[in-house]
N, C-alpha and C positions, 0 to 999 in steps of 0.2 A: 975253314970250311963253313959254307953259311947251313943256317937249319933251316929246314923246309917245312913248315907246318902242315901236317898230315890230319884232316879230317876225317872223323870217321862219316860213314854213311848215317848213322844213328842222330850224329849232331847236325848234321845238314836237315835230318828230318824236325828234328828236334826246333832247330831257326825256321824251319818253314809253317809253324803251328802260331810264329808271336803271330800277333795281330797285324802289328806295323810291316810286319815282312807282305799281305797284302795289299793293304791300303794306305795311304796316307791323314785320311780323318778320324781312323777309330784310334783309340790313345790304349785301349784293353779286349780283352778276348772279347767282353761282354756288350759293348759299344759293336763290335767288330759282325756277332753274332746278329743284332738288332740291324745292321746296316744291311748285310745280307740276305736276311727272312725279305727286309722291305725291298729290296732288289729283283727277289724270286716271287716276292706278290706272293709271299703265304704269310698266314694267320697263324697266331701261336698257336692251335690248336692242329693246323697241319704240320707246321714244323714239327708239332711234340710226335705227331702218328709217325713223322718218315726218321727219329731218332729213335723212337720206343718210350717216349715218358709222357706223361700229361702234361698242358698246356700251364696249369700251376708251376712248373719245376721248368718249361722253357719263360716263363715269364721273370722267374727267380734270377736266372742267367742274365737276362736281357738287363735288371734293374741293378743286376751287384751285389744279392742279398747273398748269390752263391758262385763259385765260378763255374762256367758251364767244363766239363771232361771234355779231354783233347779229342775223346773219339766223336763227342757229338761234332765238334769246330771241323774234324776232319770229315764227317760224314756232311755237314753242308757244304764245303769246301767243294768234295763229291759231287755235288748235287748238282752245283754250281757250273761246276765243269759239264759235267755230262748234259746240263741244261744246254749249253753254251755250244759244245761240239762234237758232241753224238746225234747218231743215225735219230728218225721221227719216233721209231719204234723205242727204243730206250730211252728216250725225251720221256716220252707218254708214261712209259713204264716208275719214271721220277713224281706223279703227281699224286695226291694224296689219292686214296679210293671214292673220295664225291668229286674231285677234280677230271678225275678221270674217268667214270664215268658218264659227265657230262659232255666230254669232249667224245666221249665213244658214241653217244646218242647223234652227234652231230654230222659224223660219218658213217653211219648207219645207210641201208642199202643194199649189194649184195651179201646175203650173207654166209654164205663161204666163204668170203673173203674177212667178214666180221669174227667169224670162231677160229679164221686163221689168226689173226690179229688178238684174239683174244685168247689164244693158249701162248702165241710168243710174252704177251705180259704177261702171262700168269706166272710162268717160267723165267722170264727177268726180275717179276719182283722176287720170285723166291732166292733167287740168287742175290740179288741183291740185300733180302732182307737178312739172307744168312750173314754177308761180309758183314754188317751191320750188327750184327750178333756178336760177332768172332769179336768184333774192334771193343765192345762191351767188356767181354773180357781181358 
């Protein structure tokens, strides 16, 4: 009788955090990490706001001094995605608080439509700032 190799759910997650799993240039979490900030056009200092650390301790990650936690890799992973193929509204909801901002000034205009827009982020990033929490843990 042959054996069937049974995966669990946990190690599928587990293979989907290497690096290599999604790129072919980054060779570490940390290469992997740097390749994506520069992808998503943030500055350490915004990456550290949408992870919850300083800009010192995303820069630590990027050079190797530490390895960055699975839940930061996953929470840009997040990012990334949601950048890439979510609604406009939870795009915007993804950018740092001067980022967005800036993009809110530029759509500025009616505004009813601007304090609509502006309670749906307020209420996505809390949601989101929560998963972002939980994964911390």
């Amino acid at each position: 009788m042959k054996k069937i190799e049974q995966r669990s759910e946990g190690r599928d997650f587990f293979e989907m955090t290497r690096p290599d799993f999604f790129t072919d240039q980054s060779s570490t979490p940390n290469e992997w990490l740097r390749e994506i900030r520069h992808e998503l056009e943030l500055s350490l200092r915004q990456l550290g706001q949408l992870v919850g650390v300083n800009l010192v301790q995303v820069w630590k990650w990027e050079k190797g001094r530490v390895d960055p936690p699975k839940s930061a890799l996953l929470c840009t992973l997040f990012l990334k995605i949601i950048r890439t193929i979510a609604n406009d509204d939870l795009k915007l909801a993804t950018y740092p608080p001067d980022q967005r901002e800036a993009i809110m000034k530029l759509t500025q205009g009616d505004e009813e439509l601007l304090q609509i827009k502006n309670e749906l982020l307020r209420i996505q990033t809390k949601r989101i700032q929560r998963k972002v929490s939980k994964m911390k843990d």
